[in-house]
C-alpha positions as CSV (number, residue, x, y, z in Angstrom):
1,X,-21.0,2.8,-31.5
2,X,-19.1,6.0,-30.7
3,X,-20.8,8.9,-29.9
4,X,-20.0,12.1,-32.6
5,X,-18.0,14.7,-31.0
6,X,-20.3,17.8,-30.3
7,X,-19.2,20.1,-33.3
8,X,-20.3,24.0,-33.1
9,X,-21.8,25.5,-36.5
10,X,-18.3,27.2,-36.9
11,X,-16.3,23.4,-37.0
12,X,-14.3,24.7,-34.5
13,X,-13.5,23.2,-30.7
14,X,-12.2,25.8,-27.9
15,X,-9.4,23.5,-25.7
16,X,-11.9,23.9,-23.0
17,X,-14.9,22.8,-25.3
18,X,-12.8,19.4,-26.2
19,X,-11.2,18.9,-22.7
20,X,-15.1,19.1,-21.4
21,X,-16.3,16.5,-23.8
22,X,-13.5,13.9,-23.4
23,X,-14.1,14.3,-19.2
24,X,-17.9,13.9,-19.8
25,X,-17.2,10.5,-22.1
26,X,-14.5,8.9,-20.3
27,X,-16.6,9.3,-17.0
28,X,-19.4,8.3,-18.4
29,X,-18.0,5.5,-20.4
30,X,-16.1,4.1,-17.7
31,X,-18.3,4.5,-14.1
32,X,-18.4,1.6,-11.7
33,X,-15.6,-0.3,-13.0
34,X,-13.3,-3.2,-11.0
35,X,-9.5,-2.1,-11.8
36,X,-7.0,-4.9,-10.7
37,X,-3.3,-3.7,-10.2
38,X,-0.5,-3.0,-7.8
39,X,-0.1,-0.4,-5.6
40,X,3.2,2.0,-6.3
41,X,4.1,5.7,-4.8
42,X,1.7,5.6,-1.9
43,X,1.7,9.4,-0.7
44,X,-0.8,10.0,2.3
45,X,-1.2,13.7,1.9
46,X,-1.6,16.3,5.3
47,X,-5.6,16.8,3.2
48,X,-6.5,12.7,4.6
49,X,-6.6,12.3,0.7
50,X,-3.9,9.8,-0.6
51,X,-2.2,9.6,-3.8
52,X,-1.1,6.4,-5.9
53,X,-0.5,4.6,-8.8
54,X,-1.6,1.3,-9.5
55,X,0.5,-0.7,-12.2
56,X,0.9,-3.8,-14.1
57,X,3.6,-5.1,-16.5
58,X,2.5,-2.8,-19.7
59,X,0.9,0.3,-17.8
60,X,0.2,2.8,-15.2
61,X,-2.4,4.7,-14.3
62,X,-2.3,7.7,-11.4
63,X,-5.3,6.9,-8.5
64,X,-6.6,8.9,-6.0
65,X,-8.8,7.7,-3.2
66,X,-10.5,10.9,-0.9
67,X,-10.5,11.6,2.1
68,X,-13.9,10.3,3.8
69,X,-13.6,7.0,1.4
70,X,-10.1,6.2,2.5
71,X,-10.3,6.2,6.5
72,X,-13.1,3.7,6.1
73,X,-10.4,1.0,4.3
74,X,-9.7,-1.9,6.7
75,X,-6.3,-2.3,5.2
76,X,-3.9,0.5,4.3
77,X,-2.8,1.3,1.0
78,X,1.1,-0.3,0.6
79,X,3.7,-0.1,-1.9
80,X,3.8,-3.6,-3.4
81,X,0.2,-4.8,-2.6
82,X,-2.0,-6.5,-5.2
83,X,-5.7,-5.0,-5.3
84,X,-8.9,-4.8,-6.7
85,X,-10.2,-1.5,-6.6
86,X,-13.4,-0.2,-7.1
87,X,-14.3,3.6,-8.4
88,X,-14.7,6.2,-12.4
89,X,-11.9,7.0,-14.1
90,X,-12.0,11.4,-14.8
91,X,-9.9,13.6,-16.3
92,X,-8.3,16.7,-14.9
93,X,-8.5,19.5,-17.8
94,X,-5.8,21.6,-16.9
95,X,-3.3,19.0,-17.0
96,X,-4.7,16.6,-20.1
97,X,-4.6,14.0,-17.3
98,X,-6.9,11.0,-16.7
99,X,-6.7,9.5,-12.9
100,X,-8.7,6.5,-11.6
101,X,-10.8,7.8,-8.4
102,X,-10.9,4.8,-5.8
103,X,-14.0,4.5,-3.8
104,X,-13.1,0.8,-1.9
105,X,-10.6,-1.8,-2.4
106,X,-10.1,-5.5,-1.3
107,X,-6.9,-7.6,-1.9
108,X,-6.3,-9.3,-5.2
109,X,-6.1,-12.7,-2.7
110,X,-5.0,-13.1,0.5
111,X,-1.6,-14.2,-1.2
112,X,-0.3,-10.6,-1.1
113,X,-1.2,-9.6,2.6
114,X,0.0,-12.8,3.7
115,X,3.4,-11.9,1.7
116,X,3.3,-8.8,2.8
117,X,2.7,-10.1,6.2
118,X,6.2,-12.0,6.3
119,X,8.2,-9.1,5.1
120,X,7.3,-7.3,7.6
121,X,7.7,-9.9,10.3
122,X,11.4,-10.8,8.9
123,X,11.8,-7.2,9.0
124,X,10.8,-6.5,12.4
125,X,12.6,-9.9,13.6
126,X,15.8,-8.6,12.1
127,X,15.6,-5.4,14.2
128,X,15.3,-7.7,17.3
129,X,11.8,-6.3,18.1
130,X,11.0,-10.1,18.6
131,X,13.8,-10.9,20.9
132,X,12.7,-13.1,23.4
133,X,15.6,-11.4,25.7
134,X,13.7,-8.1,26.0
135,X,10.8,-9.2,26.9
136,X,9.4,-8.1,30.6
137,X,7.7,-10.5,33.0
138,X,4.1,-10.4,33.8
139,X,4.0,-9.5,37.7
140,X,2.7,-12.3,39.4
141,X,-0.5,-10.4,41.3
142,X,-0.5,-7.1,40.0
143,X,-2.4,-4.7,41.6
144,X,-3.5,-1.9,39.1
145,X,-4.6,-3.1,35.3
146,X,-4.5,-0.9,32.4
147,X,-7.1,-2.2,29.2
148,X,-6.2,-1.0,26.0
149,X,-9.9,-1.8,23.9
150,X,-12.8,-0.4,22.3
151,X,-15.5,1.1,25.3
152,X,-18.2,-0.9,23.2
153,X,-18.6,-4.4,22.5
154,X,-18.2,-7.8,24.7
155,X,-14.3,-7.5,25.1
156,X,-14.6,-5.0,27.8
157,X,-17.3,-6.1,30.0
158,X,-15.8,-10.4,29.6
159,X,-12.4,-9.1,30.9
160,X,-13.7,-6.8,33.7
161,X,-16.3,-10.0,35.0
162,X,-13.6,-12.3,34.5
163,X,-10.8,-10.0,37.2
164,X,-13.6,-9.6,39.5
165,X,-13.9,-12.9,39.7
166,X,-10.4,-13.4,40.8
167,X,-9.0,-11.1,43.3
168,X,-8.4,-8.0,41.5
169,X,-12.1,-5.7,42.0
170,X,-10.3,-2.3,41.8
171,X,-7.7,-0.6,40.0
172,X,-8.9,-1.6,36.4
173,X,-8.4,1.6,34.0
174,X,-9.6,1.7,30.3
175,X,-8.0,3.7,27.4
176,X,-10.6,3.8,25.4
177,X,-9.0,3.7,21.5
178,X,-10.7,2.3,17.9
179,X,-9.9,-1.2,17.0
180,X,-10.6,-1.1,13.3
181,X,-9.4,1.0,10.9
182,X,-6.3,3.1,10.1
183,X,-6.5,5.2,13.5
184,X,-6.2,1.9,15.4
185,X,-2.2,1.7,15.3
186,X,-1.9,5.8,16.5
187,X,-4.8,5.8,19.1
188,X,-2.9,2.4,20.8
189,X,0.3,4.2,20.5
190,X,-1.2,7.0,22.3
191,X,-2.8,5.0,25.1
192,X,0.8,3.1,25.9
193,X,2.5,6.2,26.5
194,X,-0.5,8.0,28.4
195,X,-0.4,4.6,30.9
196,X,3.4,5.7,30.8
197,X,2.5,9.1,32.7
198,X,0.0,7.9,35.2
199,X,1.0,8.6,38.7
200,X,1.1,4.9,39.9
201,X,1.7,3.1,36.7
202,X,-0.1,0.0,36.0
203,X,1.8,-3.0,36.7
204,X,0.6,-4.6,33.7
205,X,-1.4,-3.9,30.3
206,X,-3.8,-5.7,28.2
207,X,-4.0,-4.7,24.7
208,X,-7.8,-6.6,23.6
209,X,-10.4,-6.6,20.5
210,X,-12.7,-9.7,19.8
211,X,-12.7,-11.8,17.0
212,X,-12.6,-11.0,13.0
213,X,-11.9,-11.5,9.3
214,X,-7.9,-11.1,8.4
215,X,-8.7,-7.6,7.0
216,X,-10.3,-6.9,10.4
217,X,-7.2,-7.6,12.6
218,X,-5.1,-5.9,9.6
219,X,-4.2,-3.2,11.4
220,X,-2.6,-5.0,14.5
221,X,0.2,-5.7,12.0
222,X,1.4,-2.1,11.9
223,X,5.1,-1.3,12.2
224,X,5.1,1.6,14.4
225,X,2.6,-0.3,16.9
226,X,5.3,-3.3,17.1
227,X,8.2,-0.9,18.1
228,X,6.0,1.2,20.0
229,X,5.0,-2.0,22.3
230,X,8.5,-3.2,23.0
231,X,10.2,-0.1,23.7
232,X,7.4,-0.1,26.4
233,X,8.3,-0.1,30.3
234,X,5.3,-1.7,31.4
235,X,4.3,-5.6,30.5
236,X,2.0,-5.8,28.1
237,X,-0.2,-9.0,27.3
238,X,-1.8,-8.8,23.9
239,X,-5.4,-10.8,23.3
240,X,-6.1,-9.9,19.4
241,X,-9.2,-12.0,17.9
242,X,-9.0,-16.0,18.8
243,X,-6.8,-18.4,19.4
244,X,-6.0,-18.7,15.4
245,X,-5.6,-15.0,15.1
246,X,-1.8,-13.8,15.3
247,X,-0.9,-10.6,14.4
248,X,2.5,-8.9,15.0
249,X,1.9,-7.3,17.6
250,X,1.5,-10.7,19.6
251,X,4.9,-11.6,18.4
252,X,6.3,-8.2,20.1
253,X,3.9,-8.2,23.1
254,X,5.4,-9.9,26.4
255,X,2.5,-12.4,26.7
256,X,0.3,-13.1,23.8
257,X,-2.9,-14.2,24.9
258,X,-5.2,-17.0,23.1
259,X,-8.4,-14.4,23.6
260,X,-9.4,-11.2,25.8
261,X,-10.7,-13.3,28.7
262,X,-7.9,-15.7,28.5
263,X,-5.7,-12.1,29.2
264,X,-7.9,-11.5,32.3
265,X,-7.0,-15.3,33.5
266,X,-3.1,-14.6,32.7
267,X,-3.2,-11.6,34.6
268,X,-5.2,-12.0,37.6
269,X,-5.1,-15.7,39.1
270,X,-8.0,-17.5,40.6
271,X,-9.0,-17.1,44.2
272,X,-8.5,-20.3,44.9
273,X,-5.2,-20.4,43.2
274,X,-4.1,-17.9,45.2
275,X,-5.0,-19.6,48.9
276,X,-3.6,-22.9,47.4
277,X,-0.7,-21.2,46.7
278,X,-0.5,-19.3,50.1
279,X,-1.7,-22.6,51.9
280,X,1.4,-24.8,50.0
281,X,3.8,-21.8,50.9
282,X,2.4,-22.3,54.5
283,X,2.9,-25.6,54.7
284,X,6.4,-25.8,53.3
285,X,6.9,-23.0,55.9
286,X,5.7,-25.5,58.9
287,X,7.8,-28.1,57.5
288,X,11.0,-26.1,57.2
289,X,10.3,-24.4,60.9
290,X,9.7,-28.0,62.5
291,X,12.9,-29.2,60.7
292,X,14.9,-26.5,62.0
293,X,13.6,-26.8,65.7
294,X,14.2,-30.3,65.6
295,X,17.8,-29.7,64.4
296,X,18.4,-27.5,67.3
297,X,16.9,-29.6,69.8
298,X,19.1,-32.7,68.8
299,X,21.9,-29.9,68.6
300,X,21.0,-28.9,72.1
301,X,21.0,-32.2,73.7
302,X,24.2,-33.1,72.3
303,X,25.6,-30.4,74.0
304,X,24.4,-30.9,77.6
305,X,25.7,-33.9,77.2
306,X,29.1,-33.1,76.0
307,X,29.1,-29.8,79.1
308,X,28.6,-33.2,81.7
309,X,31.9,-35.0,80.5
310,X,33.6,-32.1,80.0
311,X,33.2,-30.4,83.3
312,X,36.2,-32.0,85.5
313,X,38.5,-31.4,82.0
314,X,37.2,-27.2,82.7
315,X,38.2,-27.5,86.1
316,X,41.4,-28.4,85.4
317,X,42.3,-26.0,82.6
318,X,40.9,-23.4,84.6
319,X,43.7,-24.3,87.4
320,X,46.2,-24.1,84.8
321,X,45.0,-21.2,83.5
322,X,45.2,-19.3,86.8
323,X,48.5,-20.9,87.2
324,X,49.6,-19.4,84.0
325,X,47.8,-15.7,84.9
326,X,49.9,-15.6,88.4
327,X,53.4,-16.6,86.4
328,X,52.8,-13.9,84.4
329,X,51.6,-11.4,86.7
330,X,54.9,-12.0,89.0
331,X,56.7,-11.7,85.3
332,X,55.6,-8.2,85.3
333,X,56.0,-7.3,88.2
334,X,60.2,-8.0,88.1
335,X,59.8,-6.4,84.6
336,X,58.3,-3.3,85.8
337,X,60.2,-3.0,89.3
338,X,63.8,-3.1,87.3
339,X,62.9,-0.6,84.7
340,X,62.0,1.5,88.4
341,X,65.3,0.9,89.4
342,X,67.0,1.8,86.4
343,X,65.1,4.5,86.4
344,X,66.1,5.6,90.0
345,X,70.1,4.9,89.4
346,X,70.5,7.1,86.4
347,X,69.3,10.6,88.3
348,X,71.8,9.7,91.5
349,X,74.5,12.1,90.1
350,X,77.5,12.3,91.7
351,X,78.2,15.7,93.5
352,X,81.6,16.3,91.7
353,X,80.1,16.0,88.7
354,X,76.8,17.8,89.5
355,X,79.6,20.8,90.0
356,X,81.6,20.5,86.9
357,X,78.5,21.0,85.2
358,X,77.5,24.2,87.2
359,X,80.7,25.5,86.5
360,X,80.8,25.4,83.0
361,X,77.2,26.8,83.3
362,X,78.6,30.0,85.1
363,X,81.6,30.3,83.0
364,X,79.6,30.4,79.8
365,X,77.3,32.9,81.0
366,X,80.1,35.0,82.0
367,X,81.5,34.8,78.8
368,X,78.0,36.4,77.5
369,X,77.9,39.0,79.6
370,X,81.1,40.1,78.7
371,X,80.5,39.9,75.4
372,X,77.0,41.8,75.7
373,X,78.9,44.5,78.0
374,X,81.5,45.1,75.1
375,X,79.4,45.1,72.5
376,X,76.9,48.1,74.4
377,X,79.8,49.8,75.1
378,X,81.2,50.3,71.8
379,X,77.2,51.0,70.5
380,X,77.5,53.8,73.0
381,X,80.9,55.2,72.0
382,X,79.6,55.2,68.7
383,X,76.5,57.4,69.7
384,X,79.0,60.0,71.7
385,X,81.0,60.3,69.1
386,X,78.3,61.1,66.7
387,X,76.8,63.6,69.1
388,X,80.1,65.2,69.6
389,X,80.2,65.5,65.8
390,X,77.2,67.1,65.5
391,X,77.8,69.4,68.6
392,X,81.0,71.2,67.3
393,X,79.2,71.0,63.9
394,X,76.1,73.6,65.5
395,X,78.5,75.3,67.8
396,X,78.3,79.3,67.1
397,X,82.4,79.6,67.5
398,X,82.6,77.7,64.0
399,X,79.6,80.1,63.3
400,X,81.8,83.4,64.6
401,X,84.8,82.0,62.7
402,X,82.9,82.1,59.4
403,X,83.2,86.0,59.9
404,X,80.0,86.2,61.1
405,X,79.4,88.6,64.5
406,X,77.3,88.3,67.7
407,X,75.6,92.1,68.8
408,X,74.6,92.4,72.9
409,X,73.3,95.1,74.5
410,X,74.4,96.2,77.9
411,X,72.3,92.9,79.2
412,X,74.0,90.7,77.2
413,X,70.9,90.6,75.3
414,X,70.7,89.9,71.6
415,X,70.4,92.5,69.1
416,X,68.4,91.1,66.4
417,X,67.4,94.1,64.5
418,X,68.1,98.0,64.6
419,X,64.4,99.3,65.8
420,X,65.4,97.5,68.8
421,X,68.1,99.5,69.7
422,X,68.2,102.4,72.8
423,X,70.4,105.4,72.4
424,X,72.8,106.0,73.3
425,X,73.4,102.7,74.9
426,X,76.6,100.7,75.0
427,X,76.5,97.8,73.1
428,X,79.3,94.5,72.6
429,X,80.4,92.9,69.6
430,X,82.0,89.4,69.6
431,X,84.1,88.0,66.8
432,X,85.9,84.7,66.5
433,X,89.0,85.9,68.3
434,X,87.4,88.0,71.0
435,X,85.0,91.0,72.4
436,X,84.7,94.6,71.1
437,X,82.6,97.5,73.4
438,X,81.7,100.9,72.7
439,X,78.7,103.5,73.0
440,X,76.4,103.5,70.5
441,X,75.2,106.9,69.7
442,X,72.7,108.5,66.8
443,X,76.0,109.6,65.0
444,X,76.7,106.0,64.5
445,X,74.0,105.4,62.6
């Protein structure tokens, strides 16, 4: 039977009063319930809280699953997947909003993971992360191993006993990282690329966790852990639960181990593998060394054999071949003493013509001479004649002709100005036509 609202004496609700009654009813009406629906709008907000709806064919209702509650689920929360969840429906008052609060959730079957499962493996396939082409080989005796595990548990301590067993005793590093939960995919990530920057790399790495349910080993089917494996430069062998256990990551791994000691067996050889190995290698090196020696030997044998027949046929083509050396030595020799000859015939010059030649030598040098005499003599007639223009040009009878006059004391001494002069004195005056004297006196002046 319903519950009467809470009426004040008044008959009259605040929006507060009835938004506070309707949240106190619906969470107290509907606590602890199982809500079964799909998952739709899956929002993982920066808070760690994550926001969804979950939907059937008639109705949707918003869900919200908290922070601490939803980085203990074993399987993320994806668009598309069936669950069951478990958590109170309340209200948010400022909105007039209901909203289911998740506290855990399981599958609605393993139908839907498994479905979920093969769309992403398809997926992934189609992308080529699969590709059998890219994979990298294991080396066959590495010498530094980098584990990928949890620091607790058996998985760690079987594989480190097991490659001590074998050969490998040193050089085993472990990247700690969580193997269940949703930090498992990001801490792996971040242990492949830290092996990436260590200063030797590992030659090979083992990604490991022991057995568990299909939830469990949920999170070895991430997306971003698949691509993030085989864009890897290193080899990586997976070893993920047992031998029935195989999660995508084994599909994109370069070796996909049946369990985490089976990984330290793949890695790491046996002892005694390794000197039957080395002892087969040795033996097939005898074998090939005795061949060979033997094939030389017969080789050898053959030939002293062959040098005994063939030594009177050497003899003989060594006379013929010094025969040959001498008729082509006396070859060269004509060769060379007629080239002399030829030689010595072209510079016997007659005298006659001996003079010829050194007579047109003289006559063309005379006729340079000549023509270098002429052509200095006219330079030089040139030059006088200049000179002689330049002369009667300065001479001071075209000066006196001008009508200019030249003053001389008795001396013959130039009279350049009138302080200079000595009365009475007789002075001279030429002009261009000839010489006048006379006393000069104070009265002249």
């Amino acid at each position: 039977m319903a519950h009467p609202l809470e009426v004040p004496i008044d008959n009259c609700l605040t929006v507060k009063e009835l938004a506070q009654q309707i949240k106190k009813r619906l969470e107290s009406g509907f606590q602890f319930i199982r809500l079964r629906g799909e998952v739709s709008g899956v929002t993982y907000h920066k808070s760690g809280h994550v926001y969804f709806s979950l939907k059937d064919s008639d109705a949707v209702i918003d869900c919200i699953a908290w922070k601490g509650l939803a980085q203990s689920f074993s399987i993320p929360l994806t668009d598309g997947l069936e669950i069951i969840g478990r958590g109170s429906v309340t209200t948010y008052m400022g909105r007039s909003k209901y909203q289911f609060i998740m506290d855990s959730f399981e599958p609605a079957g393993l139908g839907a993971l498994f479905t979920l499962l093969e769309q992403r493996r398809q997926k992934l396939q189609a992308e080529g992360v699969f590709d059998v082409s890219r994979k990298l080989a294991i080396p066959r005796l590495p010498q530094r191993i980098g584990l990928i595990t949890s620091s607790e548990g058996a998985v760690i301590h079987d594989i480190e006993a097991r490659l001590k067993e074998r050969y490998i005793e040193h050089n085993i590093y472990l990247w700690a990282v969580t193997v269940q939960g949703e930090n498992t995919p990001k801490d792996i990530i971040q242990a492949i690329q830290g092996f990436h920057n260590f200063n030797p790399r590992p030659d090979v790495l083992i990604i490991a966790r022991g057995g568990g349910s299909f939830e469990d080993l949920w999170h070895f089917n991430d997306e971003h852990l698949a691509r993030a494996i085989r864009a890897t430069e290193i080899p990586i062998i997976t070893a993920i639960g047992h031998e029935p256990d195989t999660p995508l990551i084994d599909y994109a791994s370069d070796k996909r181990a049946s369990t985490p000691t089976n990984a330290a067996e793949i890695v790491a050889p046996r002892k005694d593998d390794i000197r039957q190995y080395l002892d087969r290698l040795e033996n097939r090196m005898s074998a090939v060394t005795d061949g060979a020696v033997q094939f030389q030997q017969s080789r050898l044998q053959r030939s002293q054999a062959s040098l005994k027949s063939a030594d009177v046929f050497m003899m003989s083509r060594f006379r013929q071949v010094d025969q040959i050396r001498l008729d082509q030595f006396l070859e060269r020799f004509h060769v060379a003493k007629r080239i002399q000859l030829s030689q010595l015939v072209e510079r016997c010059v007659s005298p006659l013509a001996l003079v010829k030649n050194k007579t047109w030598v003289l006559t063309h040098a005379t006729l340079k001479l000549k023509q270098s005499a002429d052509k200095a003599i006219a330079i030089n007639q040139n030059q006088l004649a200049s000179l002689e223009t330049r002369l009667e040009t300065s001479s001071f009878v075209n000066i006196l002709k001008r009508g200019f006059s030249i003053l001389q004391d008795q001396n013959q001494h130039l009279i350049e100005s009138s302080t200079s002069l000595k009365v009475p004195t007789y002075i001279s005056v030429r002009l261009r036509d000839g010489v006048v004297r006379g006393l000069f006196t104070p009265e002249n002046i």
